[in-house]
Residue, then its C-alpha position, 0 to 999 in steps of 0.5 A: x989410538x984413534x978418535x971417534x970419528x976416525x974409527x967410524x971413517x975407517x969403519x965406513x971405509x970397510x963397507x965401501x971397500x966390500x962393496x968394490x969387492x963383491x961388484x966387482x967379483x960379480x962384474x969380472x965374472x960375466x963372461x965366466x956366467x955367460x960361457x956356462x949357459x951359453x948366453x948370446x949378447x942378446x941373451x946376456x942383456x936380457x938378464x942383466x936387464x932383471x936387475x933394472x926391473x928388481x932396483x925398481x923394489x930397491x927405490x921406496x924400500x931404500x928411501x923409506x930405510x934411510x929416513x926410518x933408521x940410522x943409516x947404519x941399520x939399512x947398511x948392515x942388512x943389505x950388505x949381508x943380503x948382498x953377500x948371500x945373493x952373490x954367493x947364490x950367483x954361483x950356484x944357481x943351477x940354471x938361469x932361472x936361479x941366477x936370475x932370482x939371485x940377481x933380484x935381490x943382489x940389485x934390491x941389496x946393492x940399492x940400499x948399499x948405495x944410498x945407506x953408504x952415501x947418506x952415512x959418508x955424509x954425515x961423517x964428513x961433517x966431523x972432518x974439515x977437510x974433504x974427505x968423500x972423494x976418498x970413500x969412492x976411492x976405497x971402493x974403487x980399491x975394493x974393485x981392484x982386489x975383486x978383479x985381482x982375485x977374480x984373475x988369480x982364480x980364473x988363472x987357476x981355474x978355480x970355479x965360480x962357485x968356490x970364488x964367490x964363497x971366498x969373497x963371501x965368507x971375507x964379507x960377513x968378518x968385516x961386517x961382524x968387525x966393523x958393524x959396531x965402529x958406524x957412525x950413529x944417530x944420523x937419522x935426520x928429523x926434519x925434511x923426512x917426508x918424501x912426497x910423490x912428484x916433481x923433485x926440484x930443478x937442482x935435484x933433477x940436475x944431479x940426478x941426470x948428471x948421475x944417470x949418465x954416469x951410471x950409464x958409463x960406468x955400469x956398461x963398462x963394468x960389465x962389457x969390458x970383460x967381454x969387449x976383450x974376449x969377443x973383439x979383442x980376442x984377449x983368453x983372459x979378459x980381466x986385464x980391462x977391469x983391472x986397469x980401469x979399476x986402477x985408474x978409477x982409484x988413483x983418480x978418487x983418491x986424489x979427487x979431494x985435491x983436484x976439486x980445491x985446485x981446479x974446482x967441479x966445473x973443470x973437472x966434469x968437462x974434463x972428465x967427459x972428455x976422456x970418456x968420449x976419447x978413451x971410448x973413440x980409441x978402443x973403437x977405432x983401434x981394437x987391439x990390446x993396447x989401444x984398448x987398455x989405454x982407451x979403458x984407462x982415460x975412461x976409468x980417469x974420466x968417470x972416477x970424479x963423477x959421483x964423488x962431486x955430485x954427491x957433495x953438490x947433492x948436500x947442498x939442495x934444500x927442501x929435503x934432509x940428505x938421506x932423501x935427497x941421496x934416495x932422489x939421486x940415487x935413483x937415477x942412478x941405479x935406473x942408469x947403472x941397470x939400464x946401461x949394460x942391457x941397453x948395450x947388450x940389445x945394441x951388441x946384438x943388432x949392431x956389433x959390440x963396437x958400435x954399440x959402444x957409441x952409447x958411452x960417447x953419447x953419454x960421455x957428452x952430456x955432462x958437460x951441458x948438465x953441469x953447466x945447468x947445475x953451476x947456473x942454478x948454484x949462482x942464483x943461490x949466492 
């Protein structure tokens, strides 16, 4: 009924689609976590800010995985350490717990991303089309059905706990199922060898480019939430998360067509404008509608981000694409992690409002870096 490659795109799919789900059971949660103990913004930055400190484990573990092993192997043993350490987030007893939890659920997720990424690659190299934009576009619908789940518990008052077990327990079937379907022997035997040091200038582009977007993203999946409950004074506060998240998938799933049509460079000044205006109207206007529609234009704006990089990051020399994904991957995991304490320190000192400046801030430097990034193609034509 379908060929080889379809099976392993369809296969793939499955982990970025579990891969949206069980971060996004994590993120829409936040504030459910954050009521338990009691947490301050301060508190709450403090813990987010473990898993910056743990994905600094994830970021040789993660590059040696990809370069040792077909992608598939690294894959396979995250996503099951990543379901285990979700599901010990709701259990943990005590914040002591949840912050061991939460050391291997970022280490996990780490491994998650490059494996994921490296092997989205190789699988589009069987396909003529672009077909990458799509992947994010299925994880970004596995984070609509987390949000969606996460509200439909949170409006029957269903505990963290039996959440998080359900998630989990619909994790470990698709790995079981899809695990066989991945693409194999995709460990590349030339460029392998990752050297300590200065990557090249077109790397470092990239990987800023990905730090920034991280930033948006990371913050405002996990301050949304509590953007709407604290400011907006919304009781339930999933509403950001889910628009944002629907806005993020329409984006990705069309994301493959606007690149041919419009091309990158159009579409990364594009995006950073509907972050930064998305972002000044939830601020200035911080009441329901306004924001939703504010979290929307960011959701449009951050969704193409990752996708076109990911595609610009196949064309950098020197390195094979699993150590080039592990470089980028890196700034982006420190972007991702920082971003949501960063804004919780900031939160704490200044207003959660004001503290969303950082966004704009960040919003904006994807329009010089990605003019770096087309200068430096050029040269190579």
């Amino acid at each position: 009924m379908f060929s080889t490659p379809q099976k392993e795109r369809i296969a793939l799919s499955s982990y970025f689609l579990l891969s949206g789900i069980c971060f996004s059971s994590w993120a829409s949660r936040i504030p459910t976590l954050k009521t338990i103990y009691n947490l301050t913004e301060g508190d709450l930055g403090n813990l987010l800010m473990i898993m910056p400190a743990s994905a600094i484990v994830g970021i040789p573990l993660s590059g040696w995985l990809v370069s040792k092993f077909d992608s598939r192997i690294p894959m396979q043993a995250a996503s099951i350490l990543f379901l285990i350490s979700l599901f010990s987030l709701s259990w943990g007893f005590s914040i002591f717990g949840i912050a061991i939890s939460l050391v291997f659920f970022s280490i996990a997720l780490r491994i998650i991303n490059i494996s994921i990424n490296t092997q989205s690659i190789s699988v589009q190299q069987k396909f003529e089309k672009k077909i990458i934009g799509s992947f994010h576009g299925v994880w970004s619908i596995g984070g609509i059905l987390g949000v969606l789940f996460s509200t439909i518990m949170l409006n029957f008052e269903v505990s963290i706990f039996w959440h998080f077990f359900f998630v989990a327990l619909f994790g470990f079937i698709i790995t079981f199922f899809m695990f066989p379907m991945l693409i194999k022997n995709d460990k590349s035997n030339v460029g392998t060898k990752f050297k300590l040091g200065k990557p090249s200038k077109y790397i470092s582009l990239l990987g800023f480019i990905v730090f920034f977007a991280a930033i948006c993203e990371g913050g405002m999946y996990d301050w949304n939430g509590v953007y709407l409950q604290e400011v907006v004074k919304q009781e339930v506060f999933t509403y950001g998360y889910l628009l944002l998240m629907i806005c993020m998938t329409i984006s990705r799933l069309s994301i493959d067509k606007l690149m041919e049509h419009f091309g990158m460079q159009k579409l990364y000044i594009a995006g950073s404008v509907l972050i930064v205006l998305g972002i000044l109207l939830a601020t200035v206007f911080p009441y329901l509608y306004p924001v939703l529609i504010g979290f929307g234009m960011v959701g449009f704006g951050v969704s193409g981000l990752y996708p076109m990089t990911f595609i610009l990051a196949g064309k950098a020399k020197k390195y094979s694409v699993a150590i080039v994904m592990s470089i980028i991957g890196t700034y982006s995991t420190v972007g991702m992690f920082l971003g949501p304490p960063i804004i919780g320190y900031l939160a704490s000192a200044f207003g959660l409002q004001r503290a969303f400046i950082t966004f704009i801030v960040a919003g904006l430097m994807f329009i010089p870096l990605s003019k770096m990034v087309f200068d430096h193609l050029k040269k190579w034509e």
